[in-house]
Each structure stands twice: as C-alpha cells, then as structure tokens.
DRENZA-196703 format. One record per residue (C-alpha): residue in one letter; z, x, y. Coordinates in steps of 0.001 Angstrom, whole numbers, padded with zeros to 6 digits, always signed. Example, Ala and Ser with C-alpha at 12.3 -4.5 7.8 and 13.67 -1.06 7.14 Angstrom:
BEGIN
A+007800+012300-004500S+007140+013670-001060
end
This chain:
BEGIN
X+072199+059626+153409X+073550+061161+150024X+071874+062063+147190X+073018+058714+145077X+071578+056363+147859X+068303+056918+146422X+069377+057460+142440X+067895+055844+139665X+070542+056524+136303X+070134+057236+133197X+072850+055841+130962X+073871+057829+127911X+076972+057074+125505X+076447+061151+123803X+078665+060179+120856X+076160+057368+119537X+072965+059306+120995X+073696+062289+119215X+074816+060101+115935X+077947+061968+116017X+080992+060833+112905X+083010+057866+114425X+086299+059289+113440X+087322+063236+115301X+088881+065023+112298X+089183+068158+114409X+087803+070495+111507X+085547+072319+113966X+082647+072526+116198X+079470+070772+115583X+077108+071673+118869X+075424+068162+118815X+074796+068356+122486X+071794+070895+123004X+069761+068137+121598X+069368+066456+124657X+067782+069107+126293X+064783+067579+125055X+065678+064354+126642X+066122+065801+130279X+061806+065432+131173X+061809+062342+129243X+064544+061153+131896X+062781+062754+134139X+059156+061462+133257X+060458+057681+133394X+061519+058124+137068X+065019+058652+136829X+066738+061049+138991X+070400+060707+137799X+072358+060558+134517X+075702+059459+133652X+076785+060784+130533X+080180+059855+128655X+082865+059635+127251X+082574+063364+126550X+085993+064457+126397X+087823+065518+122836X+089114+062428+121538X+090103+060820+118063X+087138+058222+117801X+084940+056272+120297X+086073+058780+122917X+088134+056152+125120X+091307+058095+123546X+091064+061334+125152X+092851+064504+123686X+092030+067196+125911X+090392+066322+129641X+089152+070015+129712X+087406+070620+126620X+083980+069079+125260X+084790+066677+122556X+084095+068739+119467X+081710+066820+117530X+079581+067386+120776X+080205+071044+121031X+081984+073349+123419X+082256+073811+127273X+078838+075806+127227X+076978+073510+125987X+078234+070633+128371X+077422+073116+131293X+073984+074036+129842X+073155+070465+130014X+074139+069585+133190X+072660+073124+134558X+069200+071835+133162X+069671+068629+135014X+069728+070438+137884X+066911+072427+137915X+065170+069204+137754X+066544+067649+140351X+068877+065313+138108X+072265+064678+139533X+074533+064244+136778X+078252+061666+136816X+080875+062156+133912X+082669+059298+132570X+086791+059704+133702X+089072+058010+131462X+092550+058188+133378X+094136+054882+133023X+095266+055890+129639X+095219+058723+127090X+094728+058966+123578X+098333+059382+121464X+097224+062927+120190X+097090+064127+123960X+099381+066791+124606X+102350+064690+127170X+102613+061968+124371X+102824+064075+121629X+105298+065933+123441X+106965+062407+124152X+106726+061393+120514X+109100+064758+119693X+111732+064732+122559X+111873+061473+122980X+114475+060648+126078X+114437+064443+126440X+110888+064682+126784X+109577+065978+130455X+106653+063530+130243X+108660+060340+129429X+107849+059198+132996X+103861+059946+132736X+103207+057168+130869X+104317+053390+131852X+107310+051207+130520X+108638+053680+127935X+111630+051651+125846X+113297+053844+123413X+114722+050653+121922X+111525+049161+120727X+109069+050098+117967X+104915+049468+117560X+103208+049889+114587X+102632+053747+114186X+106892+053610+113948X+107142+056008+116952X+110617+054337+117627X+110252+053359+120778X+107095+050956+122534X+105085+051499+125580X+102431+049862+127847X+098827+050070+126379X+095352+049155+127517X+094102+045981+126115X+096581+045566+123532X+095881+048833+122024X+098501+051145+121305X+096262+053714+120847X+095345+053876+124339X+098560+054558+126214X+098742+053942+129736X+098964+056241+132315X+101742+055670+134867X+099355+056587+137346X+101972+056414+140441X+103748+059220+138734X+102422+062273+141479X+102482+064414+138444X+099564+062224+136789X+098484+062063+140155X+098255+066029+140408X+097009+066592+137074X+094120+064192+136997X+093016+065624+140303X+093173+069175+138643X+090861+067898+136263X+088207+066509+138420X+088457+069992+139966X+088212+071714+136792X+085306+069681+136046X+083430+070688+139491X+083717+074278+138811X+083393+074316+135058X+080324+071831+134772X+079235+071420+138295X+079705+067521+138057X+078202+065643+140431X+080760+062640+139967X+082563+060373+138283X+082217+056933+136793X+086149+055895+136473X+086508+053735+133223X+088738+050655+133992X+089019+050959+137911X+089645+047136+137933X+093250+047926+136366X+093687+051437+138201X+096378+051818+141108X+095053+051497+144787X+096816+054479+145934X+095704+056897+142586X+091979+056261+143548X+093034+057347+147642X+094217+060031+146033X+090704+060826+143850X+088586+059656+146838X+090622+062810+148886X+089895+064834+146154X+086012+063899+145546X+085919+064455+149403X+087644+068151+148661X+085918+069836+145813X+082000+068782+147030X+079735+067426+149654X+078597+063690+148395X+081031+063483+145411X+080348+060100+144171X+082963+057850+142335X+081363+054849+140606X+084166+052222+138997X+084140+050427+136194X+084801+046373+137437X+083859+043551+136189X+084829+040453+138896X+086457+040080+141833X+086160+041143+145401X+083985+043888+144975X+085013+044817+148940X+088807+045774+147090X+086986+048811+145569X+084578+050060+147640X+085612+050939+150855X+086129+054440+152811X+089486+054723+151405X+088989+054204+147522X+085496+054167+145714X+081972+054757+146663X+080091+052045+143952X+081486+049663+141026X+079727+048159+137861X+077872+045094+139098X+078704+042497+136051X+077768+039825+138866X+074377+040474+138530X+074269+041903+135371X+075274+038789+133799X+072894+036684+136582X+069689+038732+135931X+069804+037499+131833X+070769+033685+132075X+069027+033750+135223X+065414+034121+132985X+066795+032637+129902X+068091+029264+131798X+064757+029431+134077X+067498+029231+137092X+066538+031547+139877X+069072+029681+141784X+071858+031546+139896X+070488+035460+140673X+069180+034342+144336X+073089+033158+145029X+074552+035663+143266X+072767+038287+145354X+073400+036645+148462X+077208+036192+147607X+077007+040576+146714X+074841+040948+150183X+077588+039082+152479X+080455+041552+151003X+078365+044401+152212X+079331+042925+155535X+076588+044901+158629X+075301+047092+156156X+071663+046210+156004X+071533+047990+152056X+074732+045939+151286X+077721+047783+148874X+074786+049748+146628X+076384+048821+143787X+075210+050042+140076X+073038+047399+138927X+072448+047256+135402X+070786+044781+132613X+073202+046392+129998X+075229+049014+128916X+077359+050599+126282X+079864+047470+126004X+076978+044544+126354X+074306+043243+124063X+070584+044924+124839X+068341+043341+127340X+066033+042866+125145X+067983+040980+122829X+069626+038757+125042X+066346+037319+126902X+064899+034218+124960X+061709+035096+126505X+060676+038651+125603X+057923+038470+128525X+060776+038213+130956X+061302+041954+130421X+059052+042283+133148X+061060+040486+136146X+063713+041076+134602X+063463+045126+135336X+061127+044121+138668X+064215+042541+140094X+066801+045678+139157X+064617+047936+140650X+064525+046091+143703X+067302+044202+144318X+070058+045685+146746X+071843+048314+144833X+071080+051849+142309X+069587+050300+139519X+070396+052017+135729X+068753+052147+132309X+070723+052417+129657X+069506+054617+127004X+066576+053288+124798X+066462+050298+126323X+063482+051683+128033X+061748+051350+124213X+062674+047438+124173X+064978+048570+121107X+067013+045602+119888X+071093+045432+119893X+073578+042834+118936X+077148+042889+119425X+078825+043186+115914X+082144+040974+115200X+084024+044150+114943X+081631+047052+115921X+080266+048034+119136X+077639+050626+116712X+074766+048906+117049X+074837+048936+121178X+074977+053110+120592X+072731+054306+117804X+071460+057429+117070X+068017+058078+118410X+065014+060462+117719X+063086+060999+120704X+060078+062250+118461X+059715+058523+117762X+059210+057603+121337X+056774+060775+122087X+053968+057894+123828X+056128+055377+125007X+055133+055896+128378X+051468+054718+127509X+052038+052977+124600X+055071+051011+124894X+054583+048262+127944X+058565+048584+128635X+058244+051851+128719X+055410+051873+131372X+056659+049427+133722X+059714+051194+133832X+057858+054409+134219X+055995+052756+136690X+058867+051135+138569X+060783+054633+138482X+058227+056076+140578X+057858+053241+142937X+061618+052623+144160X+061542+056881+144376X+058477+056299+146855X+059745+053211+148573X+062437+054031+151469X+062826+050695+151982X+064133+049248+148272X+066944+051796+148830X+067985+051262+153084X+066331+048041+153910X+067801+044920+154592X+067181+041915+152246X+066266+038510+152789X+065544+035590+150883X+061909+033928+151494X+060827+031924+148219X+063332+029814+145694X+062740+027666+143192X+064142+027917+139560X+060980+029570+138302X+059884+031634+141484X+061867+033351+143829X+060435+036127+146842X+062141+038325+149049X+061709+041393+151469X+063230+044992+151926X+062601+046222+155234X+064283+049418+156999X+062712+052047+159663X+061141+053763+156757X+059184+050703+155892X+058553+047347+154776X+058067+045883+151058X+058111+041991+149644X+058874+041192+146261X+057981+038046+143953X+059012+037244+140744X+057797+034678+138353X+059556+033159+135144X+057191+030423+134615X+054730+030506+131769X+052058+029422+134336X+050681+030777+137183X+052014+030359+140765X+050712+030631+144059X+052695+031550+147268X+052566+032826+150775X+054358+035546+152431X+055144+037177+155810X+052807+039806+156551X+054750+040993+159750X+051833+041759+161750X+050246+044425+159259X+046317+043731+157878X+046442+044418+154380X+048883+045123+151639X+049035+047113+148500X+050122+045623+145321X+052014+048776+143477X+052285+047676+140078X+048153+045937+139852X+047035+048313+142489X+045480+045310+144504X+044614+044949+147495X+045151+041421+149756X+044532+041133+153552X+047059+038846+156140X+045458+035925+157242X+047267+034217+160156X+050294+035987+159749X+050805+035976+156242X+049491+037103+152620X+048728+034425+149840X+049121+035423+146434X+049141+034778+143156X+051839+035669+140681X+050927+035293+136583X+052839+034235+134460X+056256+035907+133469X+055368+038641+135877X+056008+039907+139205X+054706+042103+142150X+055394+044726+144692X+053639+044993+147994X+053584+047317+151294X+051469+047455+153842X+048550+049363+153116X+049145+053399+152576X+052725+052967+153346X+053281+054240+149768X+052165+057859+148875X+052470+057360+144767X+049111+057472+143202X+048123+053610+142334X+046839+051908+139323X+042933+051009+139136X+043045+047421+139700X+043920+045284+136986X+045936+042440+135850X+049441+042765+136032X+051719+044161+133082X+052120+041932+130220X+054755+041921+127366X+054014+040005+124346X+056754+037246+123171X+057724+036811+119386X+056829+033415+118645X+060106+032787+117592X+061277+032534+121677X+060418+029467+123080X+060084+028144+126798X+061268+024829+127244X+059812+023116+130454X+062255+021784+132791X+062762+019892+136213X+062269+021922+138928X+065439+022540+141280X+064908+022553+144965X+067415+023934+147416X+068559+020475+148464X+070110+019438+145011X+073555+020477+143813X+073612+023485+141849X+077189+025253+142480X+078089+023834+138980X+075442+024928+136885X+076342+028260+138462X+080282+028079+138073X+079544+027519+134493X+076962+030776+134595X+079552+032932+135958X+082404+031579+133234X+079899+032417+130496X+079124+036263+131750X+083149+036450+132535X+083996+035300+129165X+081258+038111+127318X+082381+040458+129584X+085927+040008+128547X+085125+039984+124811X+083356+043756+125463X+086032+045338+127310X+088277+044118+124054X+086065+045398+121360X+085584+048296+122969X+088493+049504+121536X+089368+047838+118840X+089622+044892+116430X+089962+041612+118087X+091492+038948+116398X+090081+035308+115911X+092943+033898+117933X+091804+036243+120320X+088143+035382+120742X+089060+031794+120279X+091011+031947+123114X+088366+033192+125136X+085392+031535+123688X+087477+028068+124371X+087581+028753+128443X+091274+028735+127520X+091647+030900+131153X+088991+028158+132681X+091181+027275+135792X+091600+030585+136657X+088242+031616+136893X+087301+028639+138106X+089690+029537+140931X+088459+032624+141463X+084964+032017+141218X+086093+029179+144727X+087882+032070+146254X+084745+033419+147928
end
C-alpha cells in the first residue's frame, strides 16, 4: 500500500491562485507563493491529504513554456519559498506532486536559445525534434521545428535523444532533493515516448520509496500507460466527462458503463487502475457550471469520492464558484482567490460541507480505496453499487431524480447499517436494507461501527438549492434491456471533442477553422472507431 492509494488531491494552478501577471517579463522576484501557507489547513480541514501544484517552473506566460526546470518561476518567488511550502505540507501529513512539463520547452530555455545562435553548429540541434534549417516559422528563426499543438512556442522535446533523457531525469532528481517532491503529474503523457517514461518510472523508483507519476491522458487504452513499466495513474477524462452529462442528460447508463469499461482494464485488481478522477480541472469548464441541475452537485461529488479511483478537487470548486471557458482565454478556469472570503465555507457553504464531509469519510473508509466494485442498481435516474475489501464493506446510491426513490440492497449478513452522510441508522431485514434516497441526493452506508469518524445527528440528507433558471425535464426511463451504446458513443464524442478544444486553448489562440473542425465531428469516424476498439 503507498501513500497515494488512499490520497484525496488538491488541485492548484499557483499562477492563477496567486493572481500572478500573465506575461514573465523577468524584471525580478515577486514571492507570491508564501500566500498559500494559509491555504495548507484549509486543504487540510476539507479532507484532503494531497496537493498537486503546477506549472511552477520559470516560464514566459501560462507556465507550459518552461525556461528554467530548476528554478521557481519568478512571479512565484524563489527555490525557498517552493520548499517552505511543500515542507509545511508535510508536517501535515500532505503529500505534495509537481506538474513536469518535458514534452516540450519554452523558446527562451537555455538548448534553444543556444540553437537559435549556432544554428547547424549548435550542440543541442538534436534535443529538440525535426530541426530543418531550410524552413522558417513566424518568429523568423530561419529554420522550423516540431511544436506541441501547433504552437511554436512550445518546442518539442526529442525525447529519444539520451541526453534529454539524462537531463530530465536530473531534474526530477534535483527536484527530490531540493523540494522533497513527492511526484510528478507529467503534462501530455498521451504524446510522450514509451521508452522516456521507462526511463522516469526507473528514476521515480531511484530517488524515493512510493514516487508516484500521474499522466496527463485524455482517451485511449488507459492499460498503455499504467503498467509496472511506465506510469503509476493517468487523468481520467472517461469519467470526467461521464460524471457531468451523466446528471445533466439524467443517463446513469453512461457513468455505470463507463466505470465498468475503466474496472475491466484494471484486469484482477479488485481497486481497478486508481486512476485520478476528477469533475474538472485547470483546462475544463467548472463543475458547477457545467451541471444544468445545480442540486446534482451532490451525486455528482458522492460518486467521485466513491467510485474506483483517487478522487481530486480542483481549487475553489469546493465554494461552487462559477467558470466558463472563454473563446480565447483559459482566465476564468484560474482566478485569483482570497481565502478570507471563504473563512465559513465549511458550515456555511453546502458544497463546501459535503465535500468536507466526504473528505473525511473516504479517509475513514478502507474499503472506497481497496475494495472491489460491483454494480447492483441502474436505471437512468438511480444507480447503486458496493465497495467491499478485508477492511470492510460500504454500498453506495445515488439519485438524479427530482423525486424520491426507494430501493433495496444487500446487507451481506450484517444487522444494521450506518448512513455516513444523514447519520441514520436502518436494520437488514431478510438479507437486505430498504431505503430511501431524496431527491438529487445520495448515501453512504457500512455496517454499523465499521466507521470510526464522528457522525452527523440524524437529519435529512444534504441539499443544494437550484437557480430557477436550471430546469429538469422528465424523461422515459431506460432499462437495461433497451439499446443504449449510441446515446453513449455520442456522450463520449461530445467529452472527446471539449477535451480536444482544452488541450488547444491551453496554449494558445485557436482559430475558427480550427474549432469548426472539431465542433463539426469532422474526426467522427475515428473516434467512433476507437470508441468500438474496446
């Protein structure tokens, strides 16, 4: 068992946290980071035990253009500050992963500029991928290269190069004994080389015990990834994208398949491929935002905390704050906050307080980290299932209904269960439990003291008020025996296709065409083929 089988992260993009200037103009130190000192028992106090922090390293703008791998980006502040932070982590028990951008460098770092001044005599013409001193780009360097995305200010790494090889290694070292890092969340893994991550996975397994390297992929065979030989986790953008349209189409179908489809990769492992499950990030719209329903924040978060996986909260989406994806600005996903206005979120602010709450029941439950899943309960609006390991035994219901539902569920021999988030209490009768779910809410249950957190007097359970402006349209119900596979196919085009869109306006303009081309399911066959392929 490692430390990151039972993690709950914290996501924080510093540079947008911190309010720092978009554009690096390298004119000197501002020491931004100490103020998140302050944020370290608010992690803390919502139940989260780990924190991935970046991009952190000196860069020209958005920090995906790094500069200088060993030194804190300067509108942060300097080395001691980034080691401060992370030592304060620790001495509350929060692990802390940096973000490692080494598929491509920013054109200020020091083996392109030296390539931009020797040219075919330059000793780094080979560290970077299909050099042609006979072309051109737009910054008139005189010669064209391979970028990321269609950015040529993100040059790519030629990453099969052992010298690249060598030197990022160094710098995951240097980060261990400089920082103390904990790991690394590798930006783009789905475009890294297979045998560059070996070599990081040898390295992670070198320089400390439970070195964890979390990659950034979006679709595919998640298997390709994480294995012995590469990484440990990847970005789940499967469920990511299931968990929103899942509440906002009322189609449980599409997160129950989804999760089994994620379960089956995991092969024997009764915890599956513990991938990072997340309801949004730096690159995607806020949960909070994207859910028709505001009520549905409640499964919504019920299911991430429960579903096979480490579940994540990205920063201030634990206030419900809003954020929409801007036609040519990712600034309103990463605003500056003030945690002075937050200061009784935990009782005040229902989000808040169910994750609170939610933080301190997966740290307490054993079995929503090891156990096994199965599916007992689906229908488009309700949808059940149970963790069980050796260290215990919990079921789960969810319901995105505006009504009440009643259902029954396996008891497994024990007399009485404990409902964590109401702080109920309903006995087995004939080998199972009947309950009650409200609605657009959900429930917890173990067997009675098999959970050692201090409960809730009983009460109703949590309840998050909609804006009248979200509707919920009543619809058919689906049972299992109709067709849904295309209602799903379409799903998993629609969270491709946004997913797409981020990773391109993450670093930079995108062009009409561009969008069109997306937006029109121009690629459709391809996905379509790949979504068949399982």
């Amino acid at each position: 068992m490692a430390w990151y089988d039972e993690s709950i992260f914290y996501h924080i993009y510093p540079l947008g946290l911190l309010g720092a200037p978009t554009e690096n103009k390298y004119d000197g130190i501002t020491h931004r980071l100490p103020e998140l000192l302050p944020w370290i028992d608010h992690i803390k106090n919502i139940g989260c035990n780990a924190v991935y922090i970046g991009p952190l390293f000196e860069s020209e703008g958005h920090g995906y253009e790094t500069t200088d791998y060993r030194k804190l980006d300067s509108r942060l502040g300097d080395n001691k500050d980034l080691t401060d932070f992370v030592n304060e982590c620790h001495k509350t028990g929060i692990k802390v992963i940096f973000d490692g951008v080494f598929n491509h460098t920013g054109r200020n770092f020091f083996a392109f500029r030296d390539l931009r001044e020797h040219r075919e005599g330059s000793r780094y013409r080979d560290w970077y991928c299909n050099v042609n001193f006979y072309g051109n780009n737009e910054y008139n360097d005189g010669f064209s290269y391979e970028n990321w995305g269609g950015y040529n200010l993100l040059v790519k790494l030629n990453q099969r190069n052992p010298e690249v090889r060598d030197y990022i290694c160094d710098v995951i070292r240097f980060w261990v004994s400089e920082f103390d890092v904990d790991g690394i969340r590798l930006d783009a893994a789905d475009v890294l080389d297979f045998d560059f991550m070996k070599a990081l996975r040898a390295t992670a397994g070198e320089v400390k015990p439970d070195f964890w390297l979390m990659g950034e992929v979006i679709h595919g065979d998640y298997t390709r990834w994480v294995n012995e030989g590469t990484l440990h986790s990847v970005t789940n953008y499967h469920l990511h994208k299931a968990l929103y349209s899942g509440h906002n189409d009322h189609n449980y179908f599409e997160i129950a398949h989804t999760v089994k489809r994620l379960y089956e990769m995991g092969g024997s492992r009764p915890e599956g491929l513990k991938l990072y499950n997340f309801v949004d990030n730096h690159d995607v719209e806020r949960i909070y935002t994207k859910l028709a329903n505001k009520a549905h924040m409640i499964p919504v978060h019920i299911l991430l905390y429960t579903l096979p996986g480490i579940p994540s909260i990205y920063y201030g989406s634990e206030f419900a704050i809003e954020g929409r994806k801007e036609r040519f600005s990712d600034a309103s996903l990463r605003p500056a906050l003030n945690l002075d206005d937050y200061k009784n979120a935990i009782t005040d602010n229902p989000v808040t307080n169910l994750i609170s709450r939610l933080g301190q029941i997966r740290q307490h439950t054993k079995a929503l980290s090891y156990g096994e899943y199965k599916e007992l309960v689906l229908t488009n609006r309700q949808y059940a299932f149970l963790r069980r390991s050796a260290e215990g035994y919990c079921l789960v219901a969810v319901n995105n209904d505006d009504n009440a539902y009643s259902m029954s569920l396996p008891a497994e021999g024990y007399a009485s269960f404990t409902a964590l988030l109401s702080g109920e209490t309903v006995s087995s009768q004939n080998g199972q439990i009947n309950v009650t779910l409200q609605g657009n809410s959900g429930e917890i249950w173990v067997p009675s003291g098999g959970c050692d957190i201090e409960l809730p007097k009983a009460e109703k359970a949590p309840k998050i008020t909609t804006p009248s402006k979200a509707s919920v349209n009543p619809e058919p119900v689906i049972t299992p025996s109709e067709n849904t596979s295309s209602s799903y196919e379409d799903g998993i085009i629609r969270g491709l296709q946004e997913a797409v869109l981020a990773r391109m306006e993450k670093n930079g303009p995108v062009s009409d065409q561009m969008r069109k081309d997306v937006e029109n399911n121009v690629y459709h066959d391809s996905l379509i083929n790949w979504i068949k392929s399982f």
